[in-house]
Structure formats: structure tokens, C-alpha cells
C-alpha positions as CSV (number, residue, x, y, z in Angstrom):
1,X,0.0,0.0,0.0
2,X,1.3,3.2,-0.8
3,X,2.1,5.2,2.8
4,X,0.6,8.2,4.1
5,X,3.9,10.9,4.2
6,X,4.3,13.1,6.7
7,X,5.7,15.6,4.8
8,X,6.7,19.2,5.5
9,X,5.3,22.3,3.8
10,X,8.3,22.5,1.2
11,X,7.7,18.8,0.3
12,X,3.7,18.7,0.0
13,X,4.2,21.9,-2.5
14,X,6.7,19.5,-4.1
15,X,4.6,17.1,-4.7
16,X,2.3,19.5,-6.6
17,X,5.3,19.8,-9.0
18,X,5.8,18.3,-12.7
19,X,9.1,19.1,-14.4
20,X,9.9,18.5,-17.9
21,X,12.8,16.1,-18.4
22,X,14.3,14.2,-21.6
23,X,13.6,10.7,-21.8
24,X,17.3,10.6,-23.7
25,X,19.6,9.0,-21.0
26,X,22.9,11.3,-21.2
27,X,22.8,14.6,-21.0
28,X,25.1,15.7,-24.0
29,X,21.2,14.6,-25.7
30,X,19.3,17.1,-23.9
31,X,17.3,18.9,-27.1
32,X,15.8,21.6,-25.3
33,X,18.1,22.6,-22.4
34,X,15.9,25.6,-21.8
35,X,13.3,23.8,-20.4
36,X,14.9,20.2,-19.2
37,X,17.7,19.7,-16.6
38,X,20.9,17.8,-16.4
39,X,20.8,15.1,-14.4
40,X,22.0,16.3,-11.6
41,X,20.2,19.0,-11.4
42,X,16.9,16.5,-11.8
43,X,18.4,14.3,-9.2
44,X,18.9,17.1,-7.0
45,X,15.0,18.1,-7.1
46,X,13.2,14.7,-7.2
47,X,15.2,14.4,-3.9
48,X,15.0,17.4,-2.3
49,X,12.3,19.2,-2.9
50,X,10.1,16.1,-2.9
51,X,8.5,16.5,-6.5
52,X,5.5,15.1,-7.8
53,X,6.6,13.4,-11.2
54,X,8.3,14.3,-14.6
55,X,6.8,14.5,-18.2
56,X,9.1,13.0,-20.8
57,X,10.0,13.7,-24.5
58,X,12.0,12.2,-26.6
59,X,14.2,8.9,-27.1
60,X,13.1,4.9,-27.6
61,X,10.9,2.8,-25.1
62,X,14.0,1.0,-24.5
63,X,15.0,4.4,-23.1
64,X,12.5,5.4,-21.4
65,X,11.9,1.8,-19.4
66,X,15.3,2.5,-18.1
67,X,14.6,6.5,-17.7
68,X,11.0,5.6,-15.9
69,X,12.8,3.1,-13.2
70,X,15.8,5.5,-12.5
71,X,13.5,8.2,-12.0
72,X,11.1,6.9,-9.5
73,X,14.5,5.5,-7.6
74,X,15.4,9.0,-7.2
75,X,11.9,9.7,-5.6
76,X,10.8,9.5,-1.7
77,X,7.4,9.5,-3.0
78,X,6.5,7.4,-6.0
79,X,6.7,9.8,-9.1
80,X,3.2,10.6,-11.5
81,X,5.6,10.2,-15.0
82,X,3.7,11.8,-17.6
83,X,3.6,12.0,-21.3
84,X,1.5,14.1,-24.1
85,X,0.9,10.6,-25.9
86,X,-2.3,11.9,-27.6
87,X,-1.6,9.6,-30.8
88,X,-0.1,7.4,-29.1
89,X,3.1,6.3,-27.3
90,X,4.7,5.8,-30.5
91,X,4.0,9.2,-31.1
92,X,7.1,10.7,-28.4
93,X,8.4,7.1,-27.9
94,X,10.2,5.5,-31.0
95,X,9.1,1.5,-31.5
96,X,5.6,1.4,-29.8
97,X,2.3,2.4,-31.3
98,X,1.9,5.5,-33.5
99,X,-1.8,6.0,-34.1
100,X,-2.6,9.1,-36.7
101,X,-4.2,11.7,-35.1
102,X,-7.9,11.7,-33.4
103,X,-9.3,13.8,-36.0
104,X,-8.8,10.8,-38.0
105,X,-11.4,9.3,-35.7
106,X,-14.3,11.8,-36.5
107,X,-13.5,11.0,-40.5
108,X,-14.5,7.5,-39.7
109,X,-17.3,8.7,-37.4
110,X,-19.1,10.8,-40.1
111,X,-20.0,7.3,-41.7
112,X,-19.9,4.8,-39.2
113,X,-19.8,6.4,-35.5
114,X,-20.0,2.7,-33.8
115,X,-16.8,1.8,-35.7
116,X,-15.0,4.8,-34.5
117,X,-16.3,4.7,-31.4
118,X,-14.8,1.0,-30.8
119,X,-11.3,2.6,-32.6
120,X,-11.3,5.0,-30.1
121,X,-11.4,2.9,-27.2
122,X,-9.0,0.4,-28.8
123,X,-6.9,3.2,-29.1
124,X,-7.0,4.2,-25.0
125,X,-6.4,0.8,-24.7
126,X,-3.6,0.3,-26.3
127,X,-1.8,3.7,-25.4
128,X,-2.5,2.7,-21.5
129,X,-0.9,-1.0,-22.0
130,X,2.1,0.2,-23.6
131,X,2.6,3.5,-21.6
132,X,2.8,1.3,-18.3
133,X,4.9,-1.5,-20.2
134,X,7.8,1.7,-20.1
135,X,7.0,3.4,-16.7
136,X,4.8,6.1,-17.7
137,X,1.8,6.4,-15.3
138,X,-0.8,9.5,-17.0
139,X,-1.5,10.3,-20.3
140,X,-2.1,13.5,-20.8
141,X,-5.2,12.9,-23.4
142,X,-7.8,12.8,-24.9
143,X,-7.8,16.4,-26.1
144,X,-11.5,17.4,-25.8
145,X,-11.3,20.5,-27.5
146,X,-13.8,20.8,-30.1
147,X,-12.0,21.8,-33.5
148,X,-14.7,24.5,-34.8
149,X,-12.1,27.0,-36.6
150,X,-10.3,25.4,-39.1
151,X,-7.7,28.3,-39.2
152,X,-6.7,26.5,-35.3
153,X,-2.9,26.1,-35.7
154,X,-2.3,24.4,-32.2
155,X,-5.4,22.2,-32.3
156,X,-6.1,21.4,-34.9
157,X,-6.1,17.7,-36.3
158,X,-5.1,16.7,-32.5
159,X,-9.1,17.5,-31.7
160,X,-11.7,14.5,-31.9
161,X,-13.7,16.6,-34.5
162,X,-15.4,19.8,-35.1
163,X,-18.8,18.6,-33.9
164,X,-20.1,18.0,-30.6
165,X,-21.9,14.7,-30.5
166,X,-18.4,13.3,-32.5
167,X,-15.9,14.5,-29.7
168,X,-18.0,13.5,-26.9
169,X,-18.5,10.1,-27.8
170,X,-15.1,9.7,-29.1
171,X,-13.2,11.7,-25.7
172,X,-15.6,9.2,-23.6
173,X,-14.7,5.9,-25.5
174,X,-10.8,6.8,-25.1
175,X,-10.7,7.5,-21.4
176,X,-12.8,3.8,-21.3
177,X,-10.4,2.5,-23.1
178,X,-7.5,3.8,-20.9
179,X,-9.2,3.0,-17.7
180,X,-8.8,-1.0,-18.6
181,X,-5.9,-0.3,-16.7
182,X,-4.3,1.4,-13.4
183,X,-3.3,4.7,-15.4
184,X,-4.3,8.7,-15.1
185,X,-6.2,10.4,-18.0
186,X,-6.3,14.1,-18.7
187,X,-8.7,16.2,-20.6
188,X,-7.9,18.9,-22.1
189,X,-7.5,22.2,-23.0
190,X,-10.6,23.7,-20.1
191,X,-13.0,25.7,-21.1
192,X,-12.1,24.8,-25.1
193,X,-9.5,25.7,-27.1
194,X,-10.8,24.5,-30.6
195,X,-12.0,28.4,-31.3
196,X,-8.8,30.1,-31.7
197,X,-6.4,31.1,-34.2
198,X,-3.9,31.8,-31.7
199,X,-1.4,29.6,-30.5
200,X,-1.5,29.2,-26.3
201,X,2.6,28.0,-26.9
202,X,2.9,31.9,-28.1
203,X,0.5,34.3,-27.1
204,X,-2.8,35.0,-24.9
205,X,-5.8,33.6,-27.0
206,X,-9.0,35.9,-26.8
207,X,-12.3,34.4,-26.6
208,X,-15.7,36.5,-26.9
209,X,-18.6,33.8,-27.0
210,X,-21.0,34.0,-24.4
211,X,-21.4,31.7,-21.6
212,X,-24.6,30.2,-23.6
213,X,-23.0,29.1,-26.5
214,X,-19.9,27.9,-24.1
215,X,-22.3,25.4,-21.9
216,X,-23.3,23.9,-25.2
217,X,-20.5,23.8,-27.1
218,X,-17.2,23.3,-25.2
219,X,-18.3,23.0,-21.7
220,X,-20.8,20.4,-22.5
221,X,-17.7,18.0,-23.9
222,X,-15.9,18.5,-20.8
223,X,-19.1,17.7,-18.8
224,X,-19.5,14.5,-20.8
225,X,-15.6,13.2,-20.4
226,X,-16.0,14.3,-16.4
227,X,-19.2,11.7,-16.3
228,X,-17.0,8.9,-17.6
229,X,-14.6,9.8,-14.7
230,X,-11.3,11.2,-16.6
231,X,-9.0,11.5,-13.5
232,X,-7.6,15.5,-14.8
233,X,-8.5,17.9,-16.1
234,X,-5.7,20.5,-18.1
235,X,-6.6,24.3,-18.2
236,X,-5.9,26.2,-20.9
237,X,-4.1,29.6,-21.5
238,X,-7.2,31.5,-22.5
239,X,-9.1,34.5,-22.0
240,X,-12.4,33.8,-21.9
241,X,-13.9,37.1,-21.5
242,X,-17.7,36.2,-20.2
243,X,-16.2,33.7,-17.9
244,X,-13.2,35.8,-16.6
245,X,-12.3,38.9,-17.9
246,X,-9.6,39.6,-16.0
247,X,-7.6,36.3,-16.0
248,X,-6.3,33.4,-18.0
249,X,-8.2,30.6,-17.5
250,X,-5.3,28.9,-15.7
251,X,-5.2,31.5,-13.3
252,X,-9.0,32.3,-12.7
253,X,-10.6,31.1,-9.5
254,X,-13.7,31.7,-11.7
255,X,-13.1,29.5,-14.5
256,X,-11.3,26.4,-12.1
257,X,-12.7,27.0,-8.3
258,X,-16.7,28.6,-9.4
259,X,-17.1,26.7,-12.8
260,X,-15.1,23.4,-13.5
261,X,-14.7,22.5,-9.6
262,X,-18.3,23.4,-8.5
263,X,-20.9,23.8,-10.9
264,X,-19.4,21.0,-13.1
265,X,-18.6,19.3,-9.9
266,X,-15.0,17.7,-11.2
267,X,-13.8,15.8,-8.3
268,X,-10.3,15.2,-10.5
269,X,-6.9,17.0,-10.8
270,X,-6.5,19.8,-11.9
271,X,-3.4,20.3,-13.8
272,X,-2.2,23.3,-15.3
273,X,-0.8,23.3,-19.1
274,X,2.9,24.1,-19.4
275,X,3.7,27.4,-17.5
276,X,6.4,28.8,-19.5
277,X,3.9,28.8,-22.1
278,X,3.3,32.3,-23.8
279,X,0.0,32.3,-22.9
280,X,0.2,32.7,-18.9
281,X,4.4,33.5,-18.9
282,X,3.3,37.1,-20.8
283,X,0.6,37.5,-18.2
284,X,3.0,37.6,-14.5
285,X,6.2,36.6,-13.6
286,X,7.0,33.2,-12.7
287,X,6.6,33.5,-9.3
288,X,3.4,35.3,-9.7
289,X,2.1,32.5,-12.1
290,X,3.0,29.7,-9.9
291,X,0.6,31.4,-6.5
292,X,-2.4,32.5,-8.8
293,X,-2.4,29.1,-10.4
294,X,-3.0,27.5,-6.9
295,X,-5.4,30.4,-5.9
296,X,-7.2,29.4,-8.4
297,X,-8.0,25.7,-7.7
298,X,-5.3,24.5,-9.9
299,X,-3.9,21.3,-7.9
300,X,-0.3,20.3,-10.3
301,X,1.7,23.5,-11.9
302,X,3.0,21.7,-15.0
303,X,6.4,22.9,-16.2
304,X,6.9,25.9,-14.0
305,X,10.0,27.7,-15.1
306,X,12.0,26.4,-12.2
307,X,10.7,24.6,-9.5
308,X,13.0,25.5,-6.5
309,X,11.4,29.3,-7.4
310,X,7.9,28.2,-7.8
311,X,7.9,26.3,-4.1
312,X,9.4,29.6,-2.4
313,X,7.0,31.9,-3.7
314,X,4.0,30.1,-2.7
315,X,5.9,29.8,0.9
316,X,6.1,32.9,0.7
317,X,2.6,33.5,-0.3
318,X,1.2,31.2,2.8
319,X,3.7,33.1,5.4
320,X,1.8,36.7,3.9
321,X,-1.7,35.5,4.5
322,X,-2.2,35.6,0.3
323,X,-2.5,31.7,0.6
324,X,-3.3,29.1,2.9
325,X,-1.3,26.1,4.0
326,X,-5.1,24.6,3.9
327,X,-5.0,24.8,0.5
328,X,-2.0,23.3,-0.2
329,X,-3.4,20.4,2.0
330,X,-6.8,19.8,-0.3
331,X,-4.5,19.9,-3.6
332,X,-2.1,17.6,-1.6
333,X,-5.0,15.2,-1.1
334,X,-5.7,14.8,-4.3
335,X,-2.4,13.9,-5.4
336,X,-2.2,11.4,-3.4
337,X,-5.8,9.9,-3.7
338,X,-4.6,9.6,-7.5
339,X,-1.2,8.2,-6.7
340,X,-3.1,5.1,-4.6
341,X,-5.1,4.4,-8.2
342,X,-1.4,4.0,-9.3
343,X,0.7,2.2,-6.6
344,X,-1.7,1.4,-4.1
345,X,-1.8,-2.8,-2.8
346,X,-5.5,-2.7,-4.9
347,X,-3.3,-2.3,-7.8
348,X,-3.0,-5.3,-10.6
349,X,0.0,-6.6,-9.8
350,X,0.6,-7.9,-13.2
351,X,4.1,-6.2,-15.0
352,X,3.8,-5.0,-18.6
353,X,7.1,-5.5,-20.8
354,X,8.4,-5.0,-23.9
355,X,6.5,-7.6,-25.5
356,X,3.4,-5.1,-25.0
357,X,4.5,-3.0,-27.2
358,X,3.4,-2.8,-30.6
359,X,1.5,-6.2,-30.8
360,X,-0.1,-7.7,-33.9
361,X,-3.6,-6.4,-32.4
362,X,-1.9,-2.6,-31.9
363,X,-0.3,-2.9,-35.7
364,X,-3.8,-4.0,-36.9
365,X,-5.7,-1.5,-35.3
366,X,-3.1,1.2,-37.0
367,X,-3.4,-0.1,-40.3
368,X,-7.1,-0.2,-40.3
369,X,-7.9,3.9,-38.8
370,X,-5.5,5.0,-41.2
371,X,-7.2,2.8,-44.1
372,X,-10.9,3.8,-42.9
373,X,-10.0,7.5,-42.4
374,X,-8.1,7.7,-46.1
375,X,-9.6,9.4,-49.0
376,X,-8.7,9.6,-52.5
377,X,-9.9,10.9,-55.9
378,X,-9.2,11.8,-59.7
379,X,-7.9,9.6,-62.1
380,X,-6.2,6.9,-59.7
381,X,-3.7,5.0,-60.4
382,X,-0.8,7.5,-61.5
383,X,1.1,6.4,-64.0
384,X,5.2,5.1,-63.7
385,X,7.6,7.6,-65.0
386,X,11.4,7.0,-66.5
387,X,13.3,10.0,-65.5
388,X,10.1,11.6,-62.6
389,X,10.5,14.1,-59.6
390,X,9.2,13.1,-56.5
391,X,8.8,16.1,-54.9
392,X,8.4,16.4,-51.2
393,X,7.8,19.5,-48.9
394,X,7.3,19.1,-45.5
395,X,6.8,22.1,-42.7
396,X,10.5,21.5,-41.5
397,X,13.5,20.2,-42.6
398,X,15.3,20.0,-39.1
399,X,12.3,18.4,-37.5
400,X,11.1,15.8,-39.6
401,X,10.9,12.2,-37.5
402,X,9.0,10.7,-40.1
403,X,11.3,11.0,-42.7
404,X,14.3,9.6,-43.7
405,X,15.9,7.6,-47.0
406,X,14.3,4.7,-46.0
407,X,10.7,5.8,-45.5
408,X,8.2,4.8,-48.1
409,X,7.5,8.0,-49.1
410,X,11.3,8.4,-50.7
411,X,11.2,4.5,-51.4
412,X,8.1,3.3,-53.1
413,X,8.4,6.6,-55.7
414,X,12.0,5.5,-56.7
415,X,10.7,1.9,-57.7
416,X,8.0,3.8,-60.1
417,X,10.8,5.8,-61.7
418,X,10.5,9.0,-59.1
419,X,13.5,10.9,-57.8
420,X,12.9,12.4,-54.7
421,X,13.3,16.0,-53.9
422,X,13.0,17.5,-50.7
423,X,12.2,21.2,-49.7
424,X,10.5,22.5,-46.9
425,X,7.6,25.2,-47.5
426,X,10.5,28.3,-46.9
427,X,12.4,27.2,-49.9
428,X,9.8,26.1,-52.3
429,X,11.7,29.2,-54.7
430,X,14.7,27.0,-55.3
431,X,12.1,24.1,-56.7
432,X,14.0,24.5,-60.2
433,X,11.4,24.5,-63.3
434,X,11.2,20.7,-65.1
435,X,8.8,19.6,-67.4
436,X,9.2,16.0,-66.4
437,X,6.8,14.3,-64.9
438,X,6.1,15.2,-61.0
439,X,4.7,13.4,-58.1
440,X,3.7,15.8,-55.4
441,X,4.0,14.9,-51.5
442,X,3.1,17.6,-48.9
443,X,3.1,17.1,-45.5
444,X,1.4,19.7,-43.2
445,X,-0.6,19.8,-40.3
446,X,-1.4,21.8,-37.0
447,X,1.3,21.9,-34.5
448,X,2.2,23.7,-31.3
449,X,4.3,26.6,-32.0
450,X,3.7,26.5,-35.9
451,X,1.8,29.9,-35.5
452,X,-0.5,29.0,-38.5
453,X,-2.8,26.3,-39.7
454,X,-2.4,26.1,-43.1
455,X,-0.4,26.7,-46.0
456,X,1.9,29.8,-46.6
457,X,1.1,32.5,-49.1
458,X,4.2,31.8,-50.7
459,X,3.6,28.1,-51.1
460,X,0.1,29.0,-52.4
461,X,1.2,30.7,-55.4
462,X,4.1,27.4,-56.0
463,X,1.2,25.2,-55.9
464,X,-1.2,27.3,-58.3
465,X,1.4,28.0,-60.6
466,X,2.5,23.9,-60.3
467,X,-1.7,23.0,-61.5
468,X,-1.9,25.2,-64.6
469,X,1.4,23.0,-66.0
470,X,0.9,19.8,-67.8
471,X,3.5,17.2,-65.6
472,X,1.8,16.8,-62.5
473,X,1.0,13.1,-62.5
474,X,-0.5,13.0,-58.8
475,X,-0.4,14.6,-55.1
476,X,-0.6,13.1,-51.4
477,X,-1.3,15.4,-48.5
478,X,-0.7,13.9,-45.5
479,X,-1.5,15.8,-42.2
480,X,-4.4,18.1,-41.9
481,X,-8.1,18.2,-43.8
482,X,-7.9,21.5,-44.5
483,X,-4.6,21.5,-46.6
484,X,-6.6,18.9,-48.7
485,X,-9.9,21.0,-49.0
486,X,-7.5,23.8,-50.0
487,X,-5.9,21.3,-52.6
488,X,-9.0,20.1,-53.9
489,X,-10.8,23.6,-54.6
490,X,-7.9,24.5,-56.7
491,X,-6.2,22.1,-58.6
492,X,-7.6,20.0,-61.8
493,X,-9.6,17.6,-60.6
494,X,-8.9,14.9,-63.1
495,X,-5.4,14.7,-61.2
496,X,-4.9,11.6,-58.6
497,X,-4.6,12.5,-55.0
498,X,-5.1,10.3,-51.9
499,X,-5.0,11.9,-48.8
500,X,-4.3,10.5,-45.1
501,X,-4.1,11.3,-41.2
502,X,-1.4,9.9,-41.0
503,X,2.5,11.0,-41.5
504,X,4.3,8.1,-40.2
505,X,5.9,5.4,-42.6
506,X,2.8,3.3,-42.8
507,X,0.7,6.0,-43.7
508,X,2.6,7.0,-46.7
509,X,3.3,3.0,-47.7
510,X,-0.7,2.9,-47.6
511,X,-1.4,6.0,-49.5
512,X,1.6,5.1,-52.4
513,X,-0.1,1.7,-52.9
514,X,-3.1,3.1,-53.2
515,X,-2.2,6.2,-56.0
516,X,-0.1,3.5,-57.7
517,X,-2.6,1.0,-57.2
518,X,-0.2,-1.7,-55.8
519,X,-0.7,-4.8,-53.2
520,X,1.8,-7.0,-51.2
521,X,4.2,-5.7,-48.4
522,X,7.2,-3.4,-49.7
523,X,10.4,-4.8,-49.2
524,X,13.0,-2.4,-48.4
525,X,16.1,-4.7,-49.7
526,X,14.5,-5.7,-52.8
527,X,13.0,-2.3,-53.7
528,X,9.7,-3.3,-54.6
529,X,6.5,-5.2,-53.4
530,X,6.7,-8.9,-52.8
């Protein structure tokens, strides 16, 4: 059973503490040494200040099973280990499960919403089985936002949908699907963060709706994922102005204490989205940030800019009357009422391994979303080519994970007589004029800290001038729905295009097979199907 602490002040206001840390194992790896800490300097904290967990990026499941254990045998008190595994742990994690993302869902809901539905909860199924298999304890999904303006550029296809009834039945059947097994689930972004066009990563969103068209839009999917008992909920860094027009969200006793903890009578966490986001950093200083998030009912600061800073102020804050130890108490209660659901004696005591990860019934239930959710049009199959450009333009050519010489969308072309190209949508000027025939691959979608949804001007005009000339044999988008209504609504529409979810290798072997109209499995040796 997991034991009742008696902890000092310092180390309960620890324990309402997540860091960000790599999931690489040396530190010479560290990719973002802004916001993650050596070792040392991790060690140091999980052991003296007491904290509450760690959410990981980056590196293998290999890695990480070793990260996980080292981590919690740094802790007094068992670590919450944390990951933003919304498409699944294959998604941060390379070798497990990478499902495309939940928008991909709704596409398959629009025609059949019992078949998405049981995809959905597969999908929480699996991502729980192979997120404890490595250590990691809460997934921080599903993302209940509601996707209503398509011009989102941090929501985006990460949403369940742009309709109500579609994200409330798929949110509900992943957190089901999750709750199979002892593991923490998080909705997010609270109130709603599908009606921006502003990024949270970068700036203070503004929203005007009223509170009307808030209860039955956005509230009302948050009320539905609370009834199926998601254990968190994650606020967002929003100004909603006719809830609190003083305040972000994260920082509002109004939108967490009046609305989400009493009138929508959450019983859950509470955990803040990253504070050194633009969205609340902007808005007061760190130590400012980390007291109003607590005054506000918030029960875990995520990602506070350093921790050893955020635990003084708010002592501070309790010695000065502005906060109570009380309070501190009833967040601190919480924690650990969640932390029994992990490690308490009621706990399965079955392990998860390796061999969880990525099973035949994970690896089917991949292959068939992306299959279901694919669309495709024009005069399919494309034709081979002798001397053909491949031509491939992704958002950015230093971040690109799922693309390399090997991946099927440089591979399969090469076999048809396509040479790949590859630009990113900065440089498409250099794309030097040919008349041979071209296959076009884009792929583009929503991201955090992208600043925009869709395509650039600049890549507009490529494209357009690319349709009125007479070589392009075919296009695949793969990413985002509204790249591919833009596509559609201006190019020719005799010319082939297939368009998927997906990004990852499988997703551009399936749509490749399907422009070129081939079957078998691609072998990478031989260069062709089998």
C-alpha cells in the first residue's frame, strides 16, 4: 500500500510539481536545455524538494523503461511520470504504437460512429498497456477541444472533431479504453480551445462567445468526459472574457474553483498546461504565475520555469496570508488519492514488458484507422515515370521524424521511376522548373508553436502555378483536412490525389499503394513489393 507521508510544507508543494525532463539518458542529448535539466540538477529536485513526477520527451521505449525506473528510484514519493501521448506512445516514444491523429477518428465517425467509437477505445487501450509497459503512469489525453475553426494552428487535427456529438463520444470511449488499466487520464484544454487562431505556446488567446454558446459547445464535452470519470482535467491559457475577464483561464478562480470544480462538480486533478507557455508566462512573472495558479484551484503546476522558485513563492505566499497552508493540503489530497489508483496494494500486480509494445492487435488496429479514415480521388492509379521528380515539402526540414531515405515515401516513388526531392515550405523558390513528370507529396498539419494552420502565401502561389502546367501526375497530403480541401478547390480535378491522417511510414506505404494502385508488403532490400 502506498504510505501516508508526513511531509513538511516544502515537500507537500513538491509534490504539486511536474518538471519536464528528456527521456534521452545522457545529457550531451538534452534537445531543449531551456526547459529540461541535467541530471544532476533533476536528481537534486526529485530528492529534495520532494516533487511530484516528470513528463518525458524524446528517445526509444528502451530508453525510457530505463529513464522511468531510474527516475522513481530517485523519488521519496512514487513519481506521476507523464507523457503528451495523444496519438499514441509511438508518437514521443520510438518502437511502440503510432496512431494518426484523433481527428482521424471523426472521419470514420461521419459514416460509421460505432466503428469509431470502438477505434477510439481500442486506441486508450492500447496507449495505457504500452505507456505502463515503459513506466509512464498519466496520459495526458484525450484532447476534448472541439476543432470549430479550421484556421486552429495548435489544435487542430489533434481535436476529436469539429462537432459536438463526434468528440463526446469519441473523448468518452478513449478514457474507457484507458481505464482497462491502473493509469491517469487528462482532458484537455478547459474551457475549449478549438475556437482560436492563436497559439497558447505563443500568445494569450482571446475568446468573446457567451457563456450560452460555451455550456453547449465546449463545456458540454468537458461535462461528458468528467461523467466517464477522466481523472484530470488540463486548463488552458485563455481569455475567456464572459467567464473571466480579468484572467487566463489557468489563473482564474472563476473558470477552475466557481465553474469546473463546483458547478461541473469535477472531483479530479486539476493540472495546469505548461507554464512557460506564452499564454500565462506574458501575463505575470514566474513567481506570480505559480501562487495565482493554486489560488485558483489548480492542484499540479506543470512545467513551471524552475521549481526550486515556484515552491518559495508560494511559501512565501502562505507566510503573507495571500495563501493558505489549507489549501495546499486539499491539492495535496488529491495527489495522493490519484497516486493510490497508481501504486496502491489494490493495484494489478501484473508487469507489462516489452512484448506489450506494438503487438499484432496494436499494428492492426493502426493499419485499419488509417485505411478507414483515407480518401482519395481523380484519375487513380498514377502512371510510372522514367526519368520523374518526386517532390516532397514538409513544414521542417530540421524536425522531420517521419522521414528519412528509407521511409516509403522516398522509397516506393523510386521503384515507379520517381527521384525524390526535398524542400520545406520556406524554400519552395529553389524548386528548379522541369517539365518532367512530377509526383507531389506535402506534408502539413497543426502543430504547437507552428503559429498558423495552413499553408503559406508563398507556397500558395508554388502550388497554383505547379496546376496550370501539364506534368503533374498526382499529389498526397498527409496531415491536416484543410490542406486537402484547399488542394481540392484548386487544382484540376482529373489529377490523382489520396489523402491520409497519418505522416508516419505506414501512412505513406498505404497511400503510395493506393495512388499506384499496388498490393503486397514493400520490401525495403528488394526495392519493390513482394
Amino acid at each position: 500500500m502506498l504510505p501516508v507521508e508526513k511531509l513538511s510544507l516544502p515537500e507537500k508543494i513538491g509534490q504539486l510539481i511536474i518538471v519536464r525532463t528528456t527521456g534521452y539518458i545522457f545529457d550531451h542529448q538534452i534537445r531543449y536545455p531551456a526547459w529540461e535539466a541535467t541530471q544532476p540538477q533533476l536528481k537534486k529536485w526529485i530528492e529534495e524538494l520532494n516533487l511530484g513526477g516528470v513528463i518525458l520527451l524524446g528517445g526509444s521505449c528502451a530508453e525510457i523503461a530505463y529513464r522511468t525506473q531510474q527516475l522513481q528510484t530517485w523519488a521519496k514519493t512514487p513519481l506521476f511520470i507523464a507523457a503528451d501521448i495523444e496519438e499514441g506512445v509511438g508518437q514521443r516514444f520510438s518502437g511502440a504504437s503510432w496512431f494518426p491523429p484523433p481527428m482521424a477518428l471523426a472521419e470514420i465517425y461521419n459514416e460509421n460512429p460505432s466503428l469509431a467509437i470502438k477505434y477510439a477505445e481500442k486506441m486508450g487501450e492500447i496507449t495505457a498497456l504500452e505507456a505502463l509497459a515503459i513506466g509512464i503512469n498519466w496520459i495526458l489525453a484525450p484532447v476534448t477541444d472541439i476543432n470549430n475553426n479550421p484556421d486552429n494552428p495548435v489544435i487542430n487535427v489533434r481535436a476529436f472533431g469539429d462537432k459536438l456529438k463526434t468528440v463526446e463520444d469519441l473523448t468518452s470511449a478513449f478514457v474507457r479504453g484507458c481505464h482497462n488499466y491502473p493509469i491517469l487520464t487528462s482532458a484537455k484544454h478547459f474551457p475549449g480551445h478549438g475556437d482560436t487562431a492563436t497559439d497558447s505556446h505563443l500568445d494569450l488567446p482571446i475568446i468573446n462567445h457567451s457563456l450560452e454558446r460555451l455550456q453547449s459547445l465546449e463545456l458540454s464535452a468537458f461535462e461528458k468526459v468528467i461523467k466517464e470519470k477522466v481523472d484530470s482535467v488540463m486548463t488552458a491559457h485563455l481569455l475567456v472574457n464572459d467567464l473571466d475577464s480579468d484572467n487566463p483561464a489557468t489563473l482564474s478562480p472563476k473558470v477552475l474553483t466557481d465553474l469546473l470544480r463546483k458547478k461541473m462538480s469535477f472531483e479530479g486533478l486539476i493540472i495546469t498546461d505548461a507554464l512557460i507557455m506564452g499564454g500565462v508566462k506574458k501575463y505575470a512573472s514566474p513567481e506570480e504565475i505559480a501562487v495565482k495558479a493554486l489560488q485558483a484551484g489548480a492542484d499540479i503546476l506543470l512545467m513551471p520555469e524552475n521549481p526550486e522558485i515556484a515552491i518559495k513563492s508560494v511559501i512565501k505566499a502562505i507566510d503573507s496570508g495571500i495563501l493558505s497552508e489549507s489549501r495546499i493540503d486539499e491539492s495535496y489530497s488529491r495527489v495522493t488519492y490519484a497516486k493510490q489508483k497508481l501504486f496502491g496494494e489494490s493495484v494489478n500486480s501484473q508487469s507489462h514488458s516489452m512484448s506489450d509494445i506494438y503487438s499484432l492487435e496494436a499494428s492492426q488496429a493502426v493499419n485499419e484507422i488509417l485505411a478507414q479514415s483515407m480518401s482519395k480521388g481523380g484519375n487513380i492509379p498514377i502512371q510510372n515515370a522514367s526519368e520523374g521528380i518526386n517532390l516532397i515539402v514538409v513544414e521542417d526540414l530540421l524536425n522531420c521524424e517521419y522521414l528519412d531515405r528509407s521511409s516509403p515515401a522516398i522509397t516506393i516513388p523510386q521503384t515507379r521511376g520517381y527521384h525524390r526531392q526535398v524542400f520545406d515550405e520556406y524554400n519552395l523558390f529553389s524548386v528548379q522548373n522541369t517539365r518532367q513528370p512530377l509526383l507531389l507529396q506535402v506534408f502539413l498539419r497543426g502543430n504547437p508553436f507552428r503559429g498558423r494552420a495552413g499553408l503559406t502565401p508563398e507556397s500558395q502561389k508554388f502550388y497554383l502555378k505547379l496546376f496550370t502546367e501539364n506534368n503533374l501526375q498526382g499529389v498526397v497530403i498527409y496531415g491536416s483536412p484543410y490542406v486537402k480541401n484547399w488542394f481540392l478547390s484548386h487544382m484540376p480535378k482529373s489529377i490523382p490525389w489520396v489523402f491520409s491522417y497519418g505522416q508516419m511510414p505506414i501512412a505513406q506505404e498505404l497511400a503510395l499503394k493506393s495512388l499506384f494502385n499496388l498490393s503486397g508488403k514493400f520490401d525495403i532490400v528488394k526495392g519493390d513489393f513482394l
